[in-house]
N, C-alpha and C positions, 0 to 999 in steps of 0.2 A: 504494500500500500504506500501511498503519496505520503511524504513528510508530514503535508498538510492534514492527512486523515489523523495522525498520530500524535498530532498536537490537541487534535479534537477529542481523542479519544482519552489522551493524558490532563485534559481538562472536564470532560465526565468523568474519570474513573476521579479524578484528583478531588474536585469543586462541590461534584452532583453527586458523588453516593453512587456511580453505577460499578461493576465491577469490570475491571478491565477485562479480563478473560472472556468473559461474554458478550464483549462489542463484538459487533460485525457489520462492515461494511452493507450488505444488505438489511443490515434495521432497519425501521421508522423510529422517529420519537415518538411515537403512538406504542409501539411496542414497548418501547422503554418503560412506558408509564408518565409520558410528560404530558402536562396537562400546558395550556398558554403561558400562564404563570412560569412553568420551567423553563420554557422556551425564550421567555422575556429573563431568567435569570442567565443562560447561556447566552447570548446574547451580551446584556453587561460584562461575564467573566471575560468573554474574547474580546471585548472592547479594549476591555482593561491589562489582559496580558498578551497581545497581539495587537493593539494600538488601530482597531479599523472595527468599524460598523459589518454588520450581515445584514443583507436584507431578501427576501424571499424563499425563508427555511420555513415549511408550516410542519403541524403533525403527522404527514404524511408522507416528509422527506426521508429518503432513506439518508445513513449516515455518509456515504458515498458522494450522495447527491449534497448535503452538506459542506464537503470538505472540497469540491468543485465549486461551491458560491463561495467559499473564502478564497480559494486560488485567485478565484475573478476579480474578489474584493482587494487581496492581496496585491495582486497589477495593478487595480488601477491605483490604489494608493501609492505602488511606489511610482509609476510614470503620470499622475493625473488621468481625470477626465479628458475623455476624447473629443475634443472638439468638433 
């Protein structure tokens, strides 16, 4: 898996209570047990220790698809918004 996925996953197992062994790429945060609430708490922790906003992860996302919105996020924070 992506770097990216494993900063994700080292921030649920770390922040949220999930247990690392049992990520997997093909979760949902439904699966996990997240409710909005958790979602808006992950959210802050990546803000705060990866320095950038996520936006378009719902309960439906797998964790996969997750760690591809932060890649994105991750670009364009370091090159800017594309004009």
């Amino acid at each position: 898996m992506s770097a990216t996925y494993e900063q994700l996953a080292d921030i649920l197992a770390e922040e949220l209570g999930q247990l690392r062994e049992e990520l997997d790429p093909a979760l949902t945060f439904d699966d996990l047990g997240f409710d909005s609430l958790a979602l808006l708490e992950l959210g802050v922790v990546v803000q705060e220790r990866l320095g950038f906003l996520i936006e378009g992860i719902g309960l439906r996302s797998t964790l996969a698809e997750a760690a591809a919105l932060l890649d994105a996020a991750s670009a364009t924070a370091a090159t800017g918004p594309a004009a």
